[in-house]
Structure formats: C-alpha cells, structure tokens
KELUM-606320 format. One line per field, with one value per residue (C-alpha): residue number from 1; residue in one letter; x, y, z. Coordinates in Angstrom, 3 decimals. Layout:
milo <- c(NUM|...)
fike <- c(a|...)
c1 <- c(X|...)
c2 <- c(Y|...)
c3 <- c(Z|...)
END
This chain:
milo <- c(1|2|3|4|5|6|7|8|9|10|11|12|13|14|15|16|17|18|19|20|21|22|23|24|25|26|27|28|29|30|31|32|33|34|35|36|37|38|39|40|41|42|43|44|45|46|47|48|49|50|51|52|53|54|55|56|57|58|59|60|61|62|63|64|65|66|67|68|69|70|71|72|73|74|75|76|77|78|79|80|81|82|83|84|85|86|87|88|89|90|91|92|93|94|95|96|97|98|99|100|101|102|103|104|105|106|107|108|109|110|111|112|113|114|115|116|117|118|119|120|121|122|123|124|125|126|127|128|129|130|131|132|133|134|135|136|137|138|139|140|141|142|143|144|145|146|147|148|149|150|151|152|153|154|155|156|157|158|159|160|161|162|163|164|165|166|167|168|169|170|171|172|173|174|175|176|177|178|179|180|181|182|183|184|185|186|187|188|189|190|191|192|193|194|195|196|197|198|199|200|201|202|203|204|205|206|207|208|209|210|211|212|213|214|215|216|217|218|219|220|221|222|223|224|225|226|227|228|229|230|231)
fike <- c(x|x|x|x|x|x|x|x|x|x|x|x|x|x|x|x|x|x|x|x|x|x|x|x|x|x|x|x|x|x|x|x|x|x|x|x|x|x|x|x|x|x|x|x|x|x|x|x|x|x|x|x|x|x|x|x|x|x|x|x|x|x|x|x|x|x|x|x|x|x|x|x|x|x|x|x|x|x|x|x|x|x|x|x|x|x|x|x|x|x|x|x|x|x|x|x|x|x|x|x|x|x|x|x|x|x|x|x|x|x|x|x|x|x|x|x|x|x|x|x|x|x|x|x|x|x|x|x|x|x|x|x|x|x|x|x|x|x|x|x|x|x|x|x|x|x|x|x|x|x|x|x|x|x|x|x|x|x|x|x|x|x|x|x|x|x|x|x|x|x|x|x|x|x|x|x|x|x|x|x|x|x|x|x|x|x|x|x|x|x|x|x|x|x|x|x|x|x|x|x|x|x|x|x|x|x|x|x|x|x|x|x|x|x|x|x|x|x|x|x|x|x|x|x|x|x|x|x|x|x|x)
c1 <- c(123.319|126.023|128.276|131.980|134.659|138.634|140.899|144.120|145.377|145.071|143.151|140.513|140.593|136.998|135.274|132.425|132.384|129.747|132.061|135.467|137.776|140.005|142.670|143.766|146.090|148.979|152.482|154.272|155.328|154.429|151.081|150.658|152.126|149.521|146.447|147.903|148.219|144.928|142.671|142.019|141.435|142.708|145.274|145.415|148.370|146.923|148.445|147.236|146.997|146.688|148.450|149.243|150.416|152.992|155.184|154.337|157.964|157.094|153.691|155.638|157.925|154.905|152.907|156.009|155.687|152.754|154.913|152.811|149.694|145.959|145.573|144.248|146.705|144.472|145.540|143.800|144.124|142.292|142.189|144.763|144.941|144.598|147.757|149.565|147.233|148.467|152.412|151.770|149.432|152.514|155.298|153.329|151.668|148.266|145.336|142.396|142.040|140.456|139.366|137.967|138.532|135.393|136.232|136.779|135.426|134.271|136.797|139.224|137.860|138.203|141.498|142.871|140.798|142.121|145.625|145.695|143.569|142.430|139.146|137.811|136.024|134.235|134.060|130.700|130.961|127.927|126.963|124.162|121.878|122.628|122.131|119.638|121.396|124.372|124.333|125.072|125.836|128.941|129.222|132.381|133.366|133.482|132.747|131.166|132.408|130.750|132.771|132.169|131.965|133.862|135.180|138.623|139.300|138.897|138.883|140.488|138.815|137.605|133.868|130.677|127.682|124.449|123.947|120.178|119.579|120.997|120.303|116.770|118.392|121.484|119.232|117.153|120.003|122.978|122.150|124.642|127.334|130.060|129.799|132.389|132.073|134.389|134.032|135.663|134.795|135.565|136.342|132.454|130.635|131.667|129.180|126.090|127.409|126.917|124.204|122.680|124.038|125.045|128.707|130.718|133.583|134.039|137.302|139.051|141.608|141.458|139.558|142.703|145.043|147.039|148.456|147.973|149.555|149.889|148.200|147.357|147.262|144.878|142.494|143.217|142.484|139.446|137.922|138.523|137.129|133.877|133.119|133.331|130.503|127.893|125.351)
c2 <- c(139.420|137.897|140.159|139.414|140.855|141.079|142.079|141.961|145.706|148.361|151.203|148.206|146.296|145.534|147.097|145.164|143.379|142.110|140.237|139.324|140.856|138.770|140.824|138.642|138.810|139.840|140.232|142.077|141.824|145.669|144.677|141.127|143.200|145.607|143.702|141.443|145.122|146.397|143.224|141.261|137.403|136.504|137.227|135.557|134.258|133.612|130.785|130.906|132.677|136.166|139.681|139.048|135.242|134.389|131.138|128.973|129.684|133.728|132.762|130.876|133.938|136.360|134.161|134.321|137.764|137.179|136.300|134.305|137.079|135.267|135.436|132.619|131.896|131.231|129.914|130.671|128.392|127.797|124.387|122.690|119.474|118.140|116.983|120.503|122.390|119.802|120.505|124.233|124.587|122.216|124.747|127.747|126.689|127.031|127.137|127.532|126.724|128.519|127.141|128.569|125.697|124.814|121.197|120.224|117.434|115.731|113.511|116.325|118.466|115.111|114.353|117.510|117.284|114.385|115.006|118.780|118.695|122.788|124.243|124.380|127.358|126.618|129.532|130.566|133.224|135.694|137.085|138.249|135.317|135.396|132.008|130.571|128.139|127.571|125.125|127.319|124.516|122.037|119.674|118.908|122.892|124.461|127.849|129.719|132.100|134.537|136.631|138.292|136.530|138.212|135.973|135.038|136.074|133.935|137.126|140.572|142.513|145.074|144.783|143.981|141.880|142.687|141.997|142.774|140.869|137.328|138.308|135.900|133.272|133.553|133.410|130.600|128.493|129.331|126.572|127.247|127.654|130.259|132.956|134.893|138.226|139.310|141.596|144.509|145.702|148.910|150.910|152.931|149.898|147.079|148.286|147.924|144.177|143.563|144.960|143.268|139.749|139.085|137.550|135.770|137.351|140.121|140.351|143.076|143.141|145.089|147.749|148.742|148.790|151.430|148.705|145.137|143.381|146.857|147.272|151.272|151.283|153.510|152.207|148.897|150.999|152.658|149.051|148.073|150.920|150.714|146.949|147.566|150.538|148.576|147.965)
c3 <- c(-56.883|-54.568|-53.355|-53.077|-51.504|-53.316|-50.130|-52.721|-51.943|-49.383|-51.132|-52.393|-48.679|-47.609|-51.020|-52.193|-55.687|-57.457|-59.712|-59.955|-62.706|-65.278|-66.770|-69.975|-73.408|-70.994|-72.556|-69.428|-66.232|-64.799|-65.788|-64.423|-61.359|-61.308|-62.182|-58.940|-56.910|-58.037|-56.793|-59.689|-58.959|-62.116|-65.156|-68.196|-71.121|-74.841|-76.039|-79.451|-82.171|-81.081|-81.279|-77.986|-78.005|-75.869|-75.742|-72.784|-71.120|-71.350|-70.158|-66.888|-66.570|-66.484|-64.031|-61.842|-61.142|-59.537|-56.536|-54.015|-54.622|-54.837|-58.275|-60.392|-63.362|-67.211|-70.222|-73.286|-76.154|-79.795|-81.690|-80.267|-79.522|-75.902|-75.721|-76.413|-74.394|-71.382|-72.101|-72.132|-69.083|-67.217|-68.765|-67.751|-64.242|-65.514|-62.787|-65.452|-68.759|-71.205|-74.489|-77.061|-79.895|-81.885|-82.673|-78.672|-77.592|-73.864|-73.850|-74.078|-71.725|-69.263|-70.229|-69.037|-65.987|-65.384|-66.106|-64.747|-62.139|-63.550|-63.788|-67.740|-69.059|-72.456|-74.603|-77.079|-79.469|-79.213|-82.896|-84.225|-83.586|-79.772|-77.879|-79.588|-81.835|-78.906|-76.464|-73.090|-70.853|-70.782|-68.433|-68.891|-67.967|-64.843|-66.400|-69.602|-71.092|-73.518|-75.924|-79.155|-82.382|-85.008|-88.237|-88.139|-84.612|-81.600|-79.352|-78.357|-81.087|-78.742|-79.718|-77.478|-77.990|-77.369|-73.492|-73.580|-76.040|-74.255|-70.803|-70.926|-72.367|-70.295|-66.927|-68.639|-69.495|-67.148|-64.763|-61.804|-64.270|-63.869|-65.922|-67.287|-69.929|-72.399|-75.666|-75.799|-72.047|-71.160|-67.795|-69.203|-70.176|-67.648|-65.302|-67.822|-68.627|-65.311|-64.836|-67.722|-67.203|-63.607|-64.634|-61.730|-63.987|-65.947|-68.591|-69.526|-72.228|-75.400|-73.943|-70.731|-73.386|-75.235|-77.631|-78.523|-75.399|-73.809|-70.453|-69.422|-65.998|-65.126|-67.185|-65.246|-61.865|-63.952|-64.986|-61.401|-59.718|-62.084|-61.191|-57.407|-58.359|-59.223|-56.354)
END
C-alpha cells in the first residue's frame, strides 16, 4: 500500500494515510469548513437527484467556504446531459466530476474533458452479482468509483457492498485506475474497506451524518481518525 500524507490541519500534520478521504452530499458551510479543517482532500455537491441536491449557485457558495484550503472541489451528477453537467461544473467551480449516469457515453466524457479541463470519475454500482458483468475500466475516466447498487437510488443509501467478495476482481481489473469507495462507510467499517480493497479514496457521506445533508462532526473527526489507523 502507498502511504500518503494529508498535512491540512495541525492535530493531523505529518500523520500517515493510506487513502485520502472524500466527504460528499454536502448541504452546509460548517461542514465544508470542517471536512477542509479536519484534512480531507476532497468535498463533494450532488447535483442530482438526491436528498441532498443542491443548485449549482449553493454548490458555488459552499465551495467558497473552502477559502484557498487544498481541497479538491466534486460534482456529482446522474443522467444528465453533457451539456448541463458543463454549465453547472462552470457555475459551481467544479475540479472533478463525478458521474454516475448509466446512459453516458465516450464522447461525453471527452467533451467535458475537453471543455473543463476536470478529472472524470465513472461510477459502477456493486449489487449482488459484484463485477463480473461490469466493465471496471474507462478510459475515458480518470477514476472509478464503486458504490452500492440499490434500485431507484443513484447513491447515499447508507448501505455497503460486499468488499470481499470484489476485492479479486478489483485487483485483477483495476489497471492503474484510481479507486475510490463509497456505500454507506462508516467511522467502524472504513478501515475494513480499506483493508479489503486498497482505495486511493475512501467516501464518507450517509454514514457522518445525523440527517440527510447533515454532517456530525465528530463522526467526520471519527471517519478521519479511523482512515489514518490503518497500517
């Protein structure tokens, strides 16, 4: 495992990390604020349908309060075409997009390269059949991202996949991707995703929350503080 380091605050400075953390489905500026104060290397606006969607102006306003820190700004969207994905990463000030939209295609992916100039994380849906029938590598995307499949939701449901499970077929197919987790991770369970799966990124929403959109604090600082355990 490569080991990073996240110098973003002064109780964290010089505290190894074997992955970096993604705080996402944020609604607030005390939390953007303190995901920014606790070390994470990025923060995250839904911009699609989600309990905690915000308008690409609130998503500008939140990213804002980042105030010059080193913190990578995502934008998670659905289906939507390429076109409104590119006017809302340019309201917002977008660094990464996410996308989670089934019917994407290359040329989409390119066109907001092209136009953006932002990294693109592709997002698969882990259910019951794992990886097998899923085709792990883009190469139009800078990043992977594995989340949860749950019908009807394109994330933020709070519930895991089976990490076991993928692992082989993650380390037979990752192919120098990035690799981000998601799935209802949890300040107790980060640490055996990790573990399991080697992420470049673990992300934490649902599961450091006390309400839809609502970030609890100290299970931000709990989340954060179980990542930089793992050895």
């Amino acid at each position: 495992i490569r080991v990073r380091r996240s110098p973003r605050s002064p109780e964290f400075r010089g505290a190894p990390c074997v992955a970096e953390v993604k705080f996402c489905g944020m609604t607030r500026v005390e939390d953007v604020r303190e995901a920014a104060r606790l070390g994470a290397s990025y923060v995250g606006a839904i911009m699609t349908d989600s309990a905690r969607r915000v308008a690409p102006e609130r998503a500008r306003e939140l990213f804002a309060s980042l105030e010059g820190a080193p913190v990578r700004r995502v934008g998670v969207f659905g289906d939507e075409p390429a076109a409104e994905v590119i006017h809302a990463c340019r309201t917002a000030g977008v660094g990464v997009v996410q996308w989670h939209g089934a019917a994407a295609l290359e040329s989409d992916f390119e066109r907001i390269r092209r136009e953006l100039g932002v990294q693109l994380w592709r997002v698969i849906r882990v259910g019951p059949s794992g990886l097998r029938r899923q085709r792990l590598t883009f190469t139009e995307s800078d990043g992977v991202l594995l989340d949860t499949f749950v019908k009807g939701a394109l994330g933020g449901t709070g519930r895991t996949f089976d990490w076991k499970a993928v692992a082989a077929d993650v380390r037979k197919r990752r192919e120098g991707l990035r690799l981000i987790v998601a799935g209802g991770l949890r300040p107790e369970t980060v640490g055996q995703a990790i573990d399991q799966l080697t992420p470049d990124v673990v992300d934490g929403s649902s599961g450091v929350e006390s309400a839809p959109g609502v970030k609890d604090h100290q299970q931000m600082a709990d989340f954060m503080t179980a990542v930089r355990q793992v050895r």
